[in-house]
N, C-alpha and C positions, 0 to 999 in steps of 0.2 A: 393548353394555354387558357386561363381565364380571364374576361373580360368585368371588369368594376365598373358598374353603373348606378351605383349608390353607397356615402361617404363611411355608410354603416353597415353593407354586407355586401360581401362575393358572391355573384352567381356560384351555383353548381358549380364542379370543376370536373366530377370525373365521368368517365362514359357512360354510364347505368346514371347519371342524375339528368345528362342531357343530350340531346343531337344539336347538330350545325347542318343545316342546309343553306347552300350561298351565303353564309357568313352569318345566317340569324341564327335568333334559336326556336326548336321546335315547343313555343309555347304552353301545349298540352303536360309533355316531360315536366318542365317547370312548377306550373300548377299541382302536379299531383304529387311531387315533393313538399311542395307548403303543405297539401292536405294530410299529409301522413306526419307532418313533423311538429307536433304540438309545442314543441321545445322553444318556436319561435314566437307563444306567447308571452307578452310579461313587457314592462317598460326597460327602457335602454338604463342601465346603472349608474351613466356619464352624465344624464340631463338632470338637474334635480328640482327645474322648474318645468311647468308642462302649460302651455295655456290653458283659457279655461270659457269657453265659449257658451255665455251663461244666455237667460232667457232674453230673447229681443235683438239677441250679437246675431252678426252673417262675416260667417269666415268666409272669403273665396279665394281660391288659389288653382293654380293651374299646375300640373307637372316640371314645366323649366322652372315655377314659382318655390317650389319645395324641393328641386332638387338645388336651385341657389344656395339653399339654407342645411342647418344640420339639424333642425326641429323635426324631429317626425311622430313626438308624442302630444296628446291632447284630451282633453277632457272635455266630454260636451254634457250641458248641461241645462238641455232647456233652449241653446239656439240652435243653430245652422249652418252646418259647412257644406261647401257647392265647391266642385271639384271639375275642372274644367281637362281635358284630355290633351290639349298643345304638348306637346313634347317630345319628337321622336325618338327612336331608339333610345329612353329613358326608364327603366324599370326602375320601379321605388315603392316600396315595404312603407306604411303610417301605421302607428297603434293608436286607436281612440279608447278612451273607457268611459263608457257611457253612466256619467254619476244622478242622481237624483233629480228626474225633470224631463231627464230623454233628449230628446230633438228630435234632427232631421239630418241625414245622408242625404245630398245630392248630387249625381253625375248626369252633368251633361251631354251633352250632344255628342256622337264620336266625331272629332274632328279632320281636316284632310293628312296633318301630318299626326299621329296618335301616340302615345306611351302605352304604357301598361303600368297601371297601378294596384297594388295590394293593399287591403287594410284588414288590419285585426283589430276586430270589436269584441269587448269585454263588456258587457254588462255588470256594473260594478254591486259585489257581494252585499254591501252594507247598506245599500241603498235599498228603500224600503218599495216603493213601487217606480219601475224604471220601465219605456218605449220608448224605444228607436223607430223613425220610419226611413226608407231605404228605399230613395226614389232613381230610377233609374229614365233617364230623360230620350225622347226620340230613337226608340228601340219599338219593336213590333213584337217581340218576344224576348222572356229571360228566364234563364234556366236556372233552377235550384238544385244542389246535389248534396247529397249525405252519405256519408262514410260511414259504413258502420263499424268496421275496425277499429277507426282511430276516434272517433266517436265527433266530429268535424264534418259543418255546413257550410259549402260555396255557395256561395249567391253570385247570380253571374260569370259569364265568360263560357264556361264549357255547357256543350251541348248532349243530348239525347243519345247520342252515339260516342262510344268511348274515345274514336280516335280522329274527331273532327273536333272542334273548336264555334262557339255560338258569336257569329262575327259580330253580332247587333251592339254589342258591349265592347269597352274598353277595360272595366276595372273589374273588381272581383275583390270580396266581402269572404270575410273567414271568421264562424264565430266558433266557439265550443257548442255540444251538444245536437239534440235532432229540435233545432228552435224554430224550425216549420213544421213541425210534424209531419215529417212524411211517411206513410206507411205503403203496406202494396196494394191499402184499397182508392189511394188518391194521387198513384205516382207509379214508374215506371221502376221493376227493380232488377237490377242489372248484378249478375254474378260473375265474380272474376278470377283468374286462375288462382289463387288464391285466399284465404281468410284477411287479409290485408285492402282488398280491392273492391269490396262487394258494397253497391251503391244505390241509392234510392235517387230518380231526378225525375223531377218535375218541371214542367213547360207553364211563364204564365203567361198571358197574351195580353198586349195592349188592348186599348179599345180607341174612339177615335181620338183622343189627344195623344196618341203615341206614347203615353210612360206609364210605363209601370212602377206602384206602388206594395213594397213591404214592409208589413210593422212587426216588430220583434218586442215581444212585452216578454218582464220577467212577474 
C-alpha cells in the first residue's frame, strides 16, 4: 500500500524502496533513493510558467504553504527563498534552477511539528557566472554527502553513519555533481556493499549564531 503525500509524486511503493515502522517511514530508505535516481531531475512538463524570484524578491513559504498549491518549480535569480518546516507528515519534492544572479536558500528553524522537504537545485547551464548560498538556520551541525556512483550531492539531513539520520535538519538539497569538493583528504569516506553506494560526507559545524552557511558557485 502506498501513501500520496504530494499532488506530483508517490512515495516508494515497493519493499527494497522503503520500510514502515508504526506507520512512518524509515527516512534514510527514502533519501537514498532520491540519491541514486537522477531521473528526478528536470522540471515538471505540466507547469509551463515557473516563478521567478529575481534580485531584492523574499519567497517564504512554509511546507502546508506549497503543499496547498501545485507549484513546485522556480527560478531564483538573485533573491531569496526561506522555507519554513510547519508541516507534519508532509513530504514534498521543489525543483529550483538557479539562473543568472544566484541567491539565497534558506531553512529555518526545525519546528515542533516538522515535514520533510526535498529540493533539486540546478545550476542553470547557460548562465554565465551563477552562486547559490544554502543557509541552514538553528542546526549545530550539517552534513554533506557525495555519491560517487551516481555522481549526486546531499546537503543535509543524513549523517556520518550510514544508518542513522542527522536530526538537526529538516530538509535536504540535491544537486548533480561533487559541488563541495569532497575528497578523502577533507571528508570521511565511506565504502559500501557495492559500487552503487560508496560515499564521501562531511560534517560542518556551526559557530555561535547556530547556521550554517554553503555556497555552491559554478
Amino acid at each position: 500500500m502506498g501513501r500520496r503525500t504530494d499532488r506530483l509524486h508517490d512515495l516508494p511503493g515497493t519493499q527494497l524502496d522503503q520500510e514502515i515502522r508504526g506507520g512512518f517511514f524509515v527516512l534514510r530508505h527514502t533519501l537514498m533513493e532520491v540519491a541514486r535516481d537522477a531521473s528526478m531531475f528536470g522540471g515538471n512538463p505540466g507547469i509551463s510558467e515557473r516563478p521567478v524570484i529575481s534580485t531584492g524578491a523574499l519567497l517564504r513559504k512554509s511546507l502546508i504553504d506549497i503543499a496547498r498549491t501545485c507549484q513546485r518549480d522556480y527560478v531564483l535569480r538573485g533573491g531569496t527563498m526561506e522555507f519554513e518546516s510547519t508541516g507534519a507528515l508532509h513530504v514534498l519534492w521543489v525543483r529550483i534552477t538557479a539562473a543568472t544572479g544566484g541567491g539565497r536558500l534558506v531553512f529555518g528553524p526545525k519546528s515542533a511539528d516538522p515535514g520533510l522537504l526535498l529540493v533539486d537545485l540546478t545550476l542553470n547551464d547557460e548562465a554565465d557566472s551563477t552562486a547559490v548560498s544554502i543557509v541552514f538556520r538553528d542546526v549545530t551541525r550539517l552534513t554533506v554527502t557525495y555519491d560517487v556512483g551516481t555522481d549526486i550531492t546531499l546537503i543535509g539531513l543524513l549523517s556520518g553513519a550510514p544508518t542513522t539520520l542527522d536530526c538537526n535538519a529538516w530538509a535536504v538539497v540535491r544537486l548533480r555533481g561533487n559541488v563541495c569538493g569532497l575528497t578523502e583528504d577533507n571528508s570521511q569516506y565511506i565504502a559500501g556493499d557495492n559500487d552503487f553506494t560508496n560515499l564521501y560526507i562531511r560534517h560542518y559545524q556551526s559557530r555561535d549564531k547556530k547556521e550554517i552557511c554553503i555556497t555552491i558557485k559554478k
